[in-house]
N, C-alpha and C positions, 0 to 999 in steps of 0.2 A: 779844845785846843786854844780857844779864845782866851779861854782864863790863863792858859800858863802863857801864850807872851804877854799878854798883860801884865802875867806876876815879873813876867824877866824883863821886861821892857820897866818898872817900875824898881827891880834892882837893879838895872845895868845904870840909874842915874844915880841913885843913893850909895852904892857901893864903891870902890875901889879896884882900879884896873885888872887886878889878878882876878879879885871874885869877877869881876864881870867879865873877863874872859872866860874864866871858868863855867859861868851861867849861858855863857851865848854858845860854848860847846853843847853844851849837855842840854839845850833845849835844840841844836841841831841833831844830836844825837838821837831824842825823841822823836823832831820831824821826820827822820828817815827811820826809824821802827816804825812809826805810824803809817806813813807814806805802803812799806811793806807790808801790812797788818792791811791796810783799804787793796792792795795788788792782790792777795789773797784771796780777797772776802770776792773780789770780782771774778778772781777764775774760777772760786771756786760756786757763783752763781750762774757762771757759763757752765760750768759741767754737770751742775742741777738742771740748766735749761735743756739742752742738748739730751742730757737723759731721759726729763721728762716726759721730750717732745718724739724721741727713739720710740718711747713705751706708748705712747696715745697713737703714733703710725701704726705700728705691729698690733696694736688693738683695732683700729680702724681696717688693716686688712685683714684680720680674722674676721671681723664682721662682714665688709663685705665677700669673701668668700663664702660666708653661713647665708648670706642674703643671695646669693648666686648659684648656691646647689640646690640642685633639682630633691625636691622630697616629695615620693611615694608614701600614698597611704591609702589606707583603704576606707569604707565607709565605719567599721565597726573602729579604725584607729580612733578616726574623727571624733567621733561618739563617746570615745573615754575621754579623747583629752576635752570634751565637752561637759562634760561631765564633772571632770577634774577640776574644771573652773568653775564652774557654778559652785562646786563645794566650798573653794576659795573665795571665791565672791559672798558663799552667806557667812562664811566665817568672817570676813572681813567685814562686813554687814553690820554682823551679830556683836564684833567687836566696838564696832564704830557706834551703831546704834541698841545699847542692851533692851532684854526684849519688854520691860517695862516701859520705855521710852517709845519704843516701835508701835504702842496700840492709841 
């Protein structure tokens, strides 16, 4: 926006009263679509914020409800999902470090 009063501040002296009325329209013109175009761009990061912030609460209380219920399990549950990690853990292992590199 710098540049263009600059450009009309630089015709408004070189020119003749009509162009330069002319030019000092039409660069008000511009400042109030701009003006509109920034009103915009800030509602419309208020309603990114606002939503964002909507999504991260509702996530944050499904978790703590998941951290808040009671889970039964047995010993043999325990033991798979024991199990099921360590699987993941050498996989993850095995990827991280291939088994040339491991000896």
């Amino acid at each position: 926006m710098k540049e263009l009063h600059d450009a009309s501040s630089f015709l408004l002296t070189v020119c003749d009263e009509d162009v330069a009325s002319d030019v000092t329209r039409q660069v008000h013109e511009i400042d109030g679509r701009w003006q509109e175009v920034q009103r915009a761009l800030a509602d419309q990061s208020v309603y990114q914020y606002d939503a964002g912030m909507q999504h991260v609460n509702q996530w944050c209380d499904s978790v703590e409800i998941e951290l808040c219920r009671h889970v039964t399990a047995s010993y043999d549950d325990l033991n798979a999902q024991n199990n099921t990690l360590e699987v993941s853990l050498f996989g993850l292992f095995t990827f991280v470090f291939p088994h040339n590199e491991m000896t």
